[in-house]
N, C-alpha and C positions, 0 to 999 in steps of 0.2 A: 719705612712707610710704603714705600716702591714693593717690594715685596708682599704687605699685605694688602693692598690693590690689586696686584696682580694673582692670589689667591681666590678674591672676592668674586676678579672678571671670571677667572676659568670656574670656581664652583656656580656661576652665573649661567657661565655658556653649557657646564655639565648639565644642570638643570633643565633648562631649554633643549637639551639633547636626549635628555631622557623621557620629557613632557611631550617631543615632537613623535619618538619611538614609540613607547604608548601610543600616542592617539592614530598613526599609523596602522601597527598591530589590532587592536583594534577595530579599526577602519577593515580590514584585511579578514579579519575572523566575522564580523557582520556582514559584509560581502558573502563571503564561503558559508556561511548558515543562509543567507538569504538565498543562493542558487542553488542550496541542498533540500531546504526545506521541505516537509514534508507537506504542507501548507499547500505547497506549489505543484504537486503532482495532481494530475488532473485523472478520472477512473476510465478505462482503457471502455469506446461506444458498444452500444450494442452490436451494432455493426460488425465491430471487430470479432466480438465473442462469437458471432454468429458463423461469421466466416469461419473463426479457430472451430467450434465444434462441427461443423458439415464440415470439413477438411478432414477429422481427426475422429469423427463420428465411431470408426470399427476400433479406434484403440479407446476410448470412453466406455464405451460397451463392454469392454471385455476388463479394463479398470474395477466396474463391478462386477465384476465376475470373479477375480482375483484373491482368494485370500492372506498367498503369503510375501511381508513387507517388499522381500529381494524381489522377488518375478515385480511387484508393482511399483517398485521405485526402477527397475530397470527400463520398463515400460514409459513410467512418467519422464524420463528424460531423453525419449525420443519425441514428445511430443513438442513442437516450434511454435510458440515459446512452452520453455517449462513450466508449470505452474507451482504454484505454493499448495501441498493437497492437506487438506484437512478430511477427517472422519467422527462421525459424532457416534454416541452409543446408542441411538434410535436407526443406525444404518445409512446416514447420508452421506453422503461425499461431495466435498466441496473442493475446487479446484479453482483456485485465486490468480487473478491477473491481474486483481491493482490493488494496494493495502497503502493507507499512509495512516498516522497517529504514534503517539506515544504514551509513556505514562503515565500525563501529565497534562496531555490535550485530549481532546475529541481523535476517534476516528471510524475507518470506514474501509469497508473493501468488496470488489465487484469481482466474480467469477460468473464459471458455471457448475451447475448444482444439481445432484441426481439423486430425485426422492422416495423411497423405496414406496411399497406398498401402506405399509404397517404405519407410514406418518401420517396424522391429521392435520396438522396445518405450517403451512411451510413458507408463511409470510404475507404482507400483504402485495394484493395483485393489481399490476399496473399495466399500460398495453406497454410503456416506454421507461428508461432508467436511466437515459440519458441527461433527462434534468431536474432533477429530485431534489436539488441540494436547499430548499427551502421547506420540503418537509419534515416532520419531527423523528426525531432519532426512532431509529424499528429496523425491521428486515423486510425489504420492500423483494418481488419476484416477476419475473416476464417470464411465459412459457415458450416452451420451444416445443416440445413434443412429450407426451405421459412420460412422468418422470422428470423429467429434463427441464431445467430452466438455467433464465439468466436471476444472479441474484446482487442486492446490492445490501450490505448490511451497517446501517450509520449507528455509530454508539455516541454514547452520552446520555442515557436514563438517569 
């Protein structure tokens, strides 16, 4: 009888050992998603962009100028911070400093963006991008100089 008592207490206490571990783990993995979050990344001010392009003005320049990958990814990563470059088949080049979303949520990312001639329209135009986040998903733009802008692009259509 002693024996099966003391079977009962220890798969008792295993239980409770494995229900504290769980929720633990758990605990642990919803923490590390909450402080990763993409949710949580905030799009890098105008301000900032602003500074990075007049900083980095003559290697932008010549980014469009560029056509083969090596010379322009050589390029791209001397520029502080690197950007994420994107290029579309109408001739734009976008060059990304803040991007959060998955495939599965909403997302959104702000760079800056160089519109060739041959584009008609390249978003809508705002004096500011800094606090957009209550308008409806689009590709929102601030100029900087012909060609040149900041751009902020929210998805979810």
């Amino acid at each position: 009888m002693s024996v099966k008592l003391s079977l009962q207490r220890l798969l008792r206490a295993a239980l409770v050992v494995a229900f504290v571990l769980i929720i633990s783990f758990g605990a642990v993995i919803g923490i590390s998603f909450w402080k990763t979050s993409p949710w949580r990344i905030h799009p890098p001010s105008d301000q900032t962009l602003i500074a990075i392009f007049k900083e980095n003005r003559s290697k932008f320049e010549k980014l469009v100028s560029i056509k083969s990958g090596n010379e322009r990814d050589q390029l791209l990563s001397t520029l502080n911070p690197v950007p994420h470059f994107t290029y579309s088949p109408f001739g734009t080049m976008g060059f990304i400093y803040g991007e959060a979303g998955s495939a599965i949520s909403l997302g959104w990312a702000k760079g800056i963006e160089h519109v060739p001639d041959n584009q008609v329209s390249v978003g809508i135009i705002k004096p500011s991008l800094d606090d957009i986040n209550d308008l409806p998903p689009d590709t929102y733009v601030r100029q900087l100089e012909p060609h040149w802008y900041i751009f902020y692009q929210k998805d979810g259509k």
